[in-house]
Every structure is written in structure tokens, then in C-alpha cells.
N, C-alpha and C positions, 0 to 999 in steps of 0.2 A: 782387149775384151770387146765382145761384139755387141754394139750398141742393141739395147731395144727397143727402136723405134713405135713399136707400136702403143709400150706399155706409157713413152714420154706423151706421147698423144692423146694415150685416156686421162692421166693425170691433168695436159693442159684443158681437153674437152669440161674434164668435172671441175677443174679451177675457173672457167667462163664461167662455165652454171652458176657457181656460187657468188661469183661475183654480182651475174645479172638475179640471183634471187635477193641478194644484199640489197641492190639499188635498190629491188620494187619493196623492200620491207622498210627499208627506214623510212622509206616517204612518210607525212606523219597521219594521211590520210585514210582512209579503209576505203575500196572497192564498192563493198553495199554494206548495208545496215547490218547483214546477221550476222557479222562477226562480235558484234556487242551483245546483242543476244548469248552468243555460241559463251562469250568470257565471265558474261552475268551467272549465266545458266551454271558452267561451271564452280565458278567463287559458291553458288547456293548450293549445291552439289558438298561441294568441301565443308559448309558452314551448319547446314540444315540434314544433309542426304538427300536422299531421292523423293521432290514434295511429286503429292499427290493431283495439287487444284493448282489453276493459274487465274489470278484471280485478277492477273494486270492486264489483262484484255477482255476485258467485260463482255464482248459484242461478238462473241467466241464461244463454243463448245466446251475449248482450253477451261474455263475460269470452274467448271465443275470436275471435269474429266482431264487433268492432264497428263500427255506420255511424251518422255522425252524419246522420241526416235531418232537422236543423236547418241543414244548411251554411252558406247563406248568409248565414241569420238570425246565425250566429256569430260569421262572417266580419265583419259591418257594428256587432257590438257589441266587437269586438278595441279600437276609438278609445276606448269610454266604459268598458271595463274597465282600461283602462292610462294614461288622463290621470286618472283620478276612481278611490277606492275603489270595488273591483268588485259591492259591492252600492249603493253611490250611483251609478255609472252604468248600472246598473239601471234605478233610479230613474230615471234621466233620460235615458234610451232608452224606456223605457216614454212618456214625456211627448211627445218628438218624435213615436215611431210614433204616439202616439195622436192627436197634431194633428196629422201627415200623414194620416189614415185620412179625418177629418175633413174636410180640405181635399181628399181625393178624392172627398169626394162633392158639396161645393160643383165644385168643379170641372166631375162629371158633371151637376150640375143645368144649371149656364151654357151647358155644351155642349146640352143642349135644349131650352135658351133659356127656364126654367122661370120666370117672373114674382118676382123678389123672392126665391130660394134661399134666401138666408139664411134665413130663418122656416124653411123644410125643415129644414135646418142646424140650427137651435135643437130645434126637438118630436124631432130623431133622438139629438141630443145630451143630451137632458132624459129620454130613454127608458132606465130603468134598468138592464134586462139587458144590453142595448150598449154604453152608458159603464162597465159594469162590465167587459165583457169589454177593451175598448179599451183601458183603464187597465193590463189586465194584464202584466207584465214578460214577456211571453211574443211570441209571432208572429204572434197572430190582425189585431191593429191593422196590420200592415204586409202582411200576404195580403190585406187590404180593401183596401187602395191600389195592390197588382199585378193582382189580381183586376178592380178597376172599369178599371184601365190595359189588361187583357185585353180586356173586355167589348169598351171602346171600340173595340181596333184588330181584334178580328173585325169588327164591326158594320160598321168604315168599312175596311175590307181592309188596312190599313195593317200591310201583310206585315214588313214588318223590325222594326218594334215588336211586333208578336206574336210572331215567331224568338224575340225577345229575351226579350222578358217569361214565356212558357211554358218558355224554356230557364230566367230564375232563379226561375222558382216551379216547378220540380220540387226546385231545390236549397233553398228557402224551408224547406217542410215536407212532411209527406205527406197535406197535403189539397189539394196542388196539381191534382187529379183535376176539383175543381168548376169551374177553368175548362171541361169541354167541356160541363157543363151549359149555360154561358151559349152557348157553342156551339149546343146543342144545340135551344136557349131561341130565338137566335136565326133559326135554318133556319123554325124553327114559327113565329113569328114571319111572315114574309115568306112563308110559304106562305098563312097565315092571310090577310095583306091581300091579297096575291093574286089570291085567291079570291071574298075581297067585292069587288075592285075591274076582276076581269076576267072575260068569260063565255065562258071556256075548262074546257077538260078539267081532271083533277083532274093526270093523268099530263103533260098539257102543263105544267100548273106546277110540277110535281116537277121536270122536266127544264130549266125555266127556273132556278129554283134551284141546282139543281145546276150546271150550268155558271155562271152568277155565284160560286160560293163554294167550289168543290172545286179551286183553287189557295191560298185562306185556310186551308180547311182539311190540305192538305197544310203548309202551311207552319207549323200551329198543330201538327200532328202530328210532323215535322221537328223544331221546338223540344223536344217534350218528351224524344223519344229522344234528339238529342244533351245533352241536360241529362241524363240517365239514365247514357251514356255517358261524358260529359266531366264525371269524376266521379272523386274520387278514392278512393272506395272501389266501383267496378265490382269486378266483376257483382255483390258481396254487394245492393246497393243495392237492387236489381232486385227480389231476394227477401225483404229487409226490406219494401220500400215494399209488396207484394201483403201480407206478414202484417199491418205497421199499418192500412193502408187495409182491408182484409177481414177479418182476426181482429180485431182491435183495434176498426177504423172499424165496419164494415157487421154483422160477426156480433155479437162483443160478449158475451163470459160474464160480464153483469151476474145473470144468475142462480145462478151460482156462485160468484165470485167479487167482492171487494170492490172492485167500480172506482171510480173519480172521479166525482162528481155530476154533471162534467157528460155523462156519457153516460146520465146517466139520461130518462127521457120527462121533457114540459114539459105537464103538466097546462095544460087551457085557460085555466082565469081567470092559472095564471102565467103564462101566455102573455101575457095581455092587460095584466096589471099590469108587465110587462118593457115592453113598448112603449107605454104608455099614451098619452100626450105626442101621440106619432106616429100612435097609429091614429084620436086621436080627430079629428085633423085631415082624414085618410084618408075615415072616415065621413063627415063635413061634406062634404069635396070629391065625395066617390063620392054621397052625394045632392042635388047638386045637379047631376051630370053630364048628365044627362036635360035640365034646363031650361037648361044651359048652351051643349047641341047647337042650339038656337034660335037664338041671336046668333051662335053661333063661328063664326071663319073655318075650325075646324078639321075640321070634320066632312068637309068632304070631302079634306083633304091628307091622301095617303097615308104619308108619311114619319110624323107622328104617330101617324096609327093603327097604324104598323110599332112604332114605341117605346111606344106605351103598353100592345099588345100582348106587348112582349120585356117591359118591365118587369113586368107583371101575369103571366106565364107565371116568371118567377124565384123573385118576392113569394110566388105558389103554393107553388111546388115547394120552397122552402126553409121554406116554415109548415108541409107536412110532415116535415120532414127535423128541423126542431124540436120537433114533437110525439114524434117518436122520439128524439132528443137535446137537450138542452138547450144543446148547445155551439153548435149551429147558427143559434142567432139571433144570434150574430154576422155571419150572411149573408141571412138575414131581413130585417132593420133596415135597410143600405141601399138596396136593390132595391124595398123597400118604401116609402122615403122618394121613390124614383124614382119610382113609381107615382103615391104622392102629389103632387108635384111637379107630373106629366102631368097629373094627372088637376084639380089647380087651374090649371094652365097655359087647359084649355079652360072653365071656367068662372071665367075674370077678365073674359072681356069683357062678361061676366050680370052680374056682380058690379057692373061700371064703371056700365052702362047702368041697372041696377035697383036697389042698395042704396047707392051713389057717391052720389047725387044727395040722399038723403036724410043721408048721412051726414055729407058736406062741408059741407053748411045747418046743420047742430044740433053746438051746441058741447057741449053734453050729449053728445052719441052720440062724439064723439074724447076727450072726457076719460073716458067708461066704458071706452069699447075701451080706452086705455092702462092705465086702471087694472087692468083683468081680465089684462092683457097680462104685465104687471109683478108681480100677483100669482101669476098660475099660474106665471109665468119660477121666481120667490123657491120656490115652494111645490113646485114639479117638483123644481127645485136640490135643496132640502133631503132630499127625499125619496130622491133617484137618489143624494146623500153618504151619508143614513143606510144604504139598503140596499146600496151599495158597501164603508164602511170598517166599518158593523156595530158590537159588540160584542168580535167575534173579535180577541183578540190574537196566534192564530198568522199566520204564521210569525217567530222571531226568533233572531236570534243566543243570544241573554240565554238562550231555551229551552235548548239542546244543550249549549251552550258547557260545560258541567260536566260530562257525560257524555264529550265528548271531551276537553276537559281531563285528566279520570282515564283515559280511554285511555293518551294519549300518554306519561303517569305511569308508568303500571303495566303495561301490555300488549305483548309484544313487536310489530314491525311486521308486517305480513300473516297478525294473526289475523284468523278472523272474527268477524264481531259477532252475532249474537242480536240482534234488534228485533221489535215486537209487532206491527207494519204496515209494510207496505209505502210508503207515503209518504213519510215524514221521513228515511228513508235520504238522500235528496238533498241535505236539511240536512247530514248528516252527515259525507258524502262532502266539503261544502264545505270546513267544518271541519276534517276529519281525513280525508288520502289516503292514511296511512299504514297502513289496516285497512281490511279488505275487511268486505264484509254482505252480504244474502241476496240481494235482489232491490230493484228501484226502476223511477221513473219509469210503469211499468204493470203492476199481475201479473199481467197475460197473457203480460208477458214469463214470467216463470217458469212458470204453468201452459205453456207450451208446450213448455218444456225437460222439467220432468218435473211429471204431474199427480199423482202419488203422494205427493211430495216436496212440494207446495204441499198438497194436502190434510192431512198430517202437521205443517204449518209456519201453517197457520190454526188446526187445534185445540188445535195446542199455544197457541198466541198470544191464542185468547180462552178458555182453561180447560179447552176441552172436555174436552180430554187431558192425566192427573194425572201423567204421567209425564214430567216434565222432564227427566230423565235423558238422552232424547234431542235433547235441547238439545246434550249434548253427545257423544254416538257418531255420531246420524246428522248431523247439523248442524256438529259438530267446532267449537263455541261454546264459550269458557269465561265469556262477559259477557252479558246479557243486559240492553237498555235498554228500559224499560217507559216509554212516552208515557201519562200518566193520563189522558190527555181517550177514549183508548176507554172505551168504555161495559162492556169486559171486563178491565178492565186488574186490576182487584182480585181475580177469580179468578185470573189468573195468578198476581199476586204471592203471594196466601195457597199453592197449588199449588209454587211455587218456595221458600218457607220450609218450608212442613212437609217439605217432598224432605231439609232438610238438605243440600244441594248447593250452594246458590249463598247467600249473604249479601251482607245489600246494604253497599255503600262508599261511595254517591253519590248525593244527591237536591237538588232543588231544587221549587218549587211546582209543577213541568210534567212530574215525571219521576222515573224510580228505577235506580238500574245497580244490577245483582244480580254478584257474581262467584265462582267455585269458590274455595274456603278457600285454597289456595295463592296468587292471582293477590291475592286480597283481603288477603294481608301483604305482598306482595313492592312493591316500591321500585324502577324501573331507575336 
């Protein structure tokens, strides 16, 4: 019986994967804060339904109007929050979405019938900044597998799978907007081969396109409104999703304000060390494209030069979108493994004819190739582990857990809390529902509510401002949790002891709770 080499290959490729999503799950840490968020939100989801007010971030928009623009991502983690501890099925939600992401992109390779996928599958999987984001307990792994599920049924018009698919990625997140890139990726696409391949008008092919795809596109359009609509928090939704997607997404007061790294730009060489794996394979394939077009039967099929056209206009467009954020090579990485795929797809049969022959003769040349095969696999792995689980031991329970602790002790319920950032509110919320805090999840949320109030609530939080006092008149704080790993957190604290106002009650190696002398004796 004839071995099949290629199918032992996928099987060992998708056994690394799971290995390496294994390691980064049981670590006992979380990545950032909104995965406690994302497991809270859910348990309340399960317990309450869909609440209307967030009342746990006072210094928010949230605490009158709230919309969860995670819906459905909520919806699908209700099973792994209620069979398993809701921070172990975290974990183990993160694990499926990240081998479903994965098997989306095998998937889209087979569908373009790409020689050998898996290997794509491995360098996309071995590329650090995507298996990092993949891993995340968050929703970027599972918008890559509705996303590629988009792609495919514009491309091939398959109207009731796009309805579907653009109606639950609007409820997914609020970056459901980049399907009509690929939209958009696609029309260019086919105007593109068109063009090389027809000697017509520019406007006769515009109008040929068009009537091929403007019932796709209405139906892709169709979806997202009624996803907008069939909504259980309409109309607020509406006006969330323009502030996330535009203040949040596209404006972005990272010059003001302390965002999340990842909206920060992606310097080039990090670019290149995030997908390393992947581009280097990319390069190979992309020089040898030219001597490839020699033998291939593909040069003249136009269906290929339509996809390897849509893929290389995606790969683009999201290498800038990553140059401006760094979140976006979560959408870089597959489109670009696409590309690569295509673009080895038309140079296998150079390869067959030209380096096969020599390769298959010399038992020397199969036992190097595996060796180099088997060491970059080892050597990517270890690298894509270290720059994934890192050093960093946040986020943990073990962290907060003292700070709320002495909450629940000492503090009546629906005080507010004082905290020095805005991030770990999300921890804390997990922990303790019983006391509201300033702001969370994004401080654009609160700059938006009041920018006065957030500039007042940054300087007091890294020292600028000696006057703690308004910690508690304008803030109406009696506790104050100081997270040491800011780089300001000791101004603060020196500023809140000489005040004479708050004494600390609470610490552990990651933290300090300050409280006004009354709260600091008192017992409930």
C-alpha cells in the first residue's frame, strides 16, 4: 500500500499546533485583562440575559447605555463558562477558536487546490505575532474563521452563507466592517484579470462586474443590517459600533491617551519577526514566480490569476493596516499565507521538473531537507512559545484577589473604587461585582464621556497631580488600588501618604489598596 505522505504530514502539522496552543493555555496567566471581562460578561449573560446599563464603570457612557458588541462571541462561550470554571473555559475556548482559525485556513488553501497546505499551515502557525494573537481568550481566532467563511462565499456567490455569515459577524465584534474589504479586494480582483485577459473597454468591464456581483453584494449588505437590527440592544448598537470602529478603530487617541499596545504602529523589522516562518517562505515562492511561469499550466488560467490577484490585494492592504496597528496582523497572516500558497501552487511544477529530479536521486539532499525541516519546525516552536508566554506573569487571580478581598471586607457595596489604569478594572470587576470603578476595557471609553474628568484621573494616577484629595470629592473614592508594575505607581503612592488621607490596609508583591482612616478601621 502506497504511503500517504502528505496526509501523515497534515496530521503531524495539526498535532504541533495543538500542542503549542496547549502549552500557551495552561499557563495560569491571561495575556491582558479582557479575557475576565469576556468570562464575567458571559456567566452574566447565562445568569441575568442580555443587561441593558453597566453600572461597574461609572466614568463611562457604559454604566447608562450598555451594548455588548461581543454578542455572539458570548453567546458560544455560555457552554465553556458553565460546564468548566469560567476562567478554564477560557482557556479552553481559546484552544478550539484557535484550531478552528487554523483549520480555516487549511481549508481555504484545499479549496485552491494549493499543493501540500499543510507546510502553509505550519510557517503561518510558527509566525509569532498570529499564534500569539490566536491563542488569545479573546475573538480575533474566531472573526478568522468567519472572516475566511466570508471571503469564500462572496468570491463564489454563495448568497445564504454570506446572509448568514455577515449577519453573525456583525454580532461577533466590531471589526466585522473588514469583511467588505475582502469585498472590496475581491470586485478589484476580477476587474484586474479582466483587463489582462480581455481587450475591451475599461467601462465595459466595470459593467460586466457589476452585474455578476451586485446581488452578492446586496445580500452581503442585507446581512449586515439585519445583524445590526436583530439585535438586542438596537438602535444603541448602531452608535456604539461608528464610536468603536472610528474613535476607537480608525481615529484612535493613542496620542493622549494610554491605549492597548495593540493599537500601537508595527515597526517593520516587528513586522517581519512576527511572521518570519511565513514570509520567508513567501520570498522563496515570489522568486521563483517568474521561472515558474515557464512550465506552469497556470499562466494562462484565469481563475488563478483572479485569486492570486484577491489574495495579494488583501496581503497588501492589511500590511498597512498593520503598520498603523499592530492588531491587524491577525488579518495579515492569513491572506498572506494565501498568497503564499498561490504563489507555490504555480511554481510546483519548476520545482517537479527542475529540482525533483535531482532531489529524488541524492539520499544526501532528503535527509538535509528533513533535517533543516525538523530544525527550523523545533526552533520557530520555541521561539513563537517564548515570545507568546514571555516572562509576563500578568494577568492572575493570585494578583487582585487581595485588593478585592479587602473590598468585600470593608467597603460598603456600590462604592467606587480609585485604580491607577485603566486595564485591570476587568480583573476586578471579575472578582468583585459588588463595587463600581472608573472606567475599563478602553479609555476612550471615558475620554469620550468626559475629557476633563479623564485628564484629572491620568494625573492624578501617575503623580502629576499632588492633590489626592480629589480622589475623593471629584471621584467620590474612598480606596485607592495602586497596580505596581506602572512605571508611576510610586509617585502616586508617596503623593497619597504625605496627603495623610488614605493609609494603606492591603498589599501583596503586585499591589497596594490605600483607604480614608474610617474605611481603614471599620469591619462589616
Amino acid at each position: 500500500m502506497k504511503i500517504q505522505w502528505e496526509k501523515i504530514f497534515t496530521l503531524a502539522v495539526f498535532a504541533l499546533i495543538i500542542t503549542l496552543l496547549v502549552i500557551i493555555e495552561t499557563r495560569p496567566n491571561f495575556p491582558d485583562p479582557d479575557s475576565f471581562y469576556h468570562a464575567k460578561l458571559a456567566v452574566t449573560i447565562r445568569n441575568q440575559g442580555f443587561i441593558q446599563t453597566f453600572p461597574w464603570f461609572q466614568w463611562t457612557s457604559l454604566q447608562d447605555s450598555f451594548v455588548d458588541s461581543h454578542l455572539f462571541y458570548h453567546l458560544l462561550l455560555v457552554p465553556f463558562v458553565t460546564f468548566f470554571d469560567p476562567l478554564v473555559g477560557m482557556k479552553i475556548s481559546a484552544f478550539v477558536f484557535g484550531l478552528l482559525a487554523f483549520f480555516a485556513i487549511y481549508r481555504f488553501l484545499r479549496y485552491l487546490k494549493v499543493p501540500w497546505p499543510a507546510l502553509i499551515v505550519l510557517v503561518t502557525a510558527l509566525s509569532q505575532g498570529f499564534l500569539l494573537r490566536m491563542s488569545l481568550p479573546r475573538a480575533p481566532a474566531l472573526s478568522i474563521a468567519i472572516l475566511l467563511l466570508g471571503t469564500w462565499a462572496i468570491s463564489e456567490r454563495r448568497k445564504t452563507v454570506l446572509f448568514f455569515t455577515s449577519l453573525f459577524f456583525t454580532w461577533l465584534y466590531y471589526g466585522w466592517p473588514v469583511i467588505y474589504l475582502s469585498l472590496a479586494a475581491i470586485l478589484l480582483a476580477q476587474i484586474v484579470t479582466e483587463t489582462l485577459n480581455q481587450k475591451i473597454g475599461l467601462k465595459k468591464i466595470l459593467k460586466q462586474t457589476w452585474q455578476t456581483n451586485y446581488q452578492t453584494v446586496g445580500v452581503l449588505i442585507s446581512g449586515t443590517i439585519a445583524g445590526l437590527i436583530i439585535n438586542p440592544y438596537f438602535p444603541n448598537n448602531i452608535f456604539y459600533s461608528f464610536f468603536s470602529i472610528v474613535k476607537i478603530g480608525l481615529i484612535n487617541y493613542q496620542s493622549i491617551l494610554p491605549v492597548g499596545r495593540e493599537w500601537f504602529p508595527t515597526l517593520p523589522h516587528d513586522l517581519i519577526l512576527a511572521a518570519l516562518p511565513l514570509l520567508i517562505v513567501f520570498i522563496f515562492s515570489f522568486a521563483l514566480f517568474l521561472p515558474g511561469l515557464l512550465v506552469s499550466k497556470y499562466a494562462e488560467d484565469k481563475k488563478y490569476i483572479y485569486q492570486l490577484f484577491l489574495s495579494i490585494f488583501l496581503a497588501g492592504g492589511y500590511t498597512l493596516l498593520t503598520l498603523k496597528s499592530n492588531r491587524y496582523v491577525e488579518y495579515l497572516v492569513p491572506f498572506l499565507a494565501l498568497a503564499t500558497g498561490l504563489l507555490a501552487k504555480n511554481i510546483t511544477p519548476f520545482l517537479k521538473k527542475e529540482l525533483w529530479p535531482i532531489f529524488i536521486k541524492s539520499r544526501l539532499a532528503k535527509i538535509s531537507f528533513t533535517i533543516l525541516l525538523l530544525l527550523s519546525t523545533f526552533s520557530f516552536s520555541a521561539m513563537g512559545l517564548k515570545y507568546v508566554t514571555g516572562e509576563n506573569d500578568y494577568y492572575q487571580v493570585a494578583q487582585y484577589s487581595t485588593a478585592t478581598d479587602w473590598l468585600k471586607e470593608h467597603v460598603p457595596a456600590k462604592e467606587v473604587i480609585f485604580h491607577n489604569t485603566w486595564d485591570y478594572s476587568c480583573v476586578l470587576w471579575y472578582l468583585d461585582d459588588t463595587h463600581y470603578y472608573l472606567v475599563g476595557l478602553d479609555p476612550t471609553l471615558m475620554y469620550d464621556f468626559d475629557p476633563e474628568a479623564t485628564d484629572l484621573y491620568l494625573k492624578l494616577s501617575d503623580g502629576r497631580d499632588p492633590d489626592v484629595s480629589q480622589i475623593k470629592t471629584f471621584f467620590k473614592a474612598r480606596v485607592v488600588i495602586v497596580d505596581l508594575r506602572m512605571a508611576q505607581a510610586e509617585d502616586l503612592i508617596n503623593n497619597l501618604v504625605q496627603s495623610g488621607l488614605f493609609k494603606e490596609v492591603a498589599h501583596n508583591q503586585w499591589l497596594k489598596v490605600f483607604a480614608t482612616p474610617e474605611l481603614a478601621q471599620s469591619n462589616l
